[in-house]
TISEVEX-35574 format. One record per residue (C-alpha): residue in three letters; x, y, z negated. Coordinates in steps of 0.2 Angstrom, whole numbers, padded with zeros to 4 digits, always signed. Layout:
residues N
AlaXYZ ...
This chain:
residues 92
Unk+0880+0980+0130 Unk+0879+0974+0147 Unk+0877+0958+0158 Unk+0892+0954+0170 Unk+0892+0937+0182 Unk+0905+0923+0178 Unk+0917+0913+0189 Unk+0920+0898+0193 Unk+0934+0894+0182 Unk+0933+0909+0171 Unk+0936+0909+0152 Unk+0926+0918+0138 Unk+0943+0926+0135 Unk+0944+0929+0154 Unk+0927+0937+0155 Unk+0932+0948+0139 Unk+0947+0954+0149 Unk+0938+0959+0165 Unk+0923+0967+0157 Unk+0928+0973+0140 Unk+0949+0979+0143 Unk+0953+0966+0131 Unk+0956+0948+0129 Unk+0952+0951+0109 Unk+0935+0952+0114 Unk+0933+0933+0119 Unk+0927+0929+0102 Unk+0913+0941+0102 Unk+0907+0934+0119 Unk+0906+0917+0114 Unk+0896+0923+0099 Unk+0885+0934+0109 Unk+0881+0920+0122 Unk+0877+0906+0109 Unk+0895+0897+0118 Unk+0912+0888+0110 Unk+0924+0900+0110 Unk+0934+0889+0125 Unk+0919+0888+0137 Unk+0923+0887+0155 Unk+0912+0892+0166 Unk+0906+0885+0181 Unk+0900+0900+0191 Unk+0887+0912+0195 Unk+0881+0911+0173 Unk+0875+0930+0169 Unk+0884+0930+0152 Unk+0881+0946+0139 Unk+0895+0957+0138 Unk+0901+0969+0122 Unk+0905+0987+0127 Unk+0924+0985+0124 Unk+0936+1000+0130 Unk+0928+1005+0146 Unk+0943+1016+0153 Unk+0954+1001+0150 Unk+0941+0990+0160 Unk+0940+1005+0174 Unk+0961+1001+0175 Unk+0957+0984+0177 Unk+0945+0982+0188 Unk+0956+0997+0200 Unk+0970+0987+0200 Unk+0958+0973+0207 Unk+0965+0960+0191 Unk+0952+0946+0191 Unk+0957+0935+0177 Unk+0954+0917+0182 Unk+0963+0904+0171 Unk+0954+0889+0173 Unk+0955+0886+0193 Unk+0958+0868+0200 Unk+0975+0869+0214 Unk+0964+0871+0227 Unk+0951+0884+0221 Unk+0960+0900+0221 Unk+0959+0904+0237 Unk+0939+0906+0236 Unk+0937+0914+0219 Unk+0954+0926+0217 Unk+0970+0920+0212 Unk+0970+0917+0191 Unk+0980+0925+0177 Unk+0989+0916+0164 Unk+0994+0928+0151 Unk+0999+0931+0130 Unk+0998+0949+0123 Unk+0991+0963+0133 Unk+0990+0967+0150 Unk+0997+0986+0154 Unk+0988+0992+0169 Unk+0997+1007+0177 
């Protein structure tokens, strides 16, 4: 396991995503950190993070995919535009 640096705006299922290669890992966040499984963050929280599929994550991160749900209009421009998504992401 390892420790990976919210932002503002960022879902449990969005950290999942981003640090794990899967959103199905949102639940096992939330249980690791103590947190409701629909915490939002407010930014710069150092969150524990389960192993997940690291080549999946490596796609992730390559394709420069910063998942970012919760973002007020106006914020997107200083944190990364957000991704709204149901099923899987493919990362090609």
């Amino acid at each position: 396991m390892r420790n990976a640096t919210a932002r503002k705006g960022q879902s449990l299922i969005d950290l999942a995503l981003q640090e794990s290669g899967s959103a199905d890992w949102g639940e096992e966040v939330a249980k690791l950190n103590g947190l409701p499984a629909d915490y939002v963050c407010a930014g710069g929280e150092v969150l524990e993070m389960p192993d997940g599929n690291e080549t999946e994550r490596k796609r992730i991160a390559a394709a420069g995919v910063v998942p970012v749900t919760g973002l007020d209009a106006g914020g997107w421009q200083q944190q990364g535009i957000g991704l709204c998504m149901v099923g899987e992401l493919s990362v090609r």
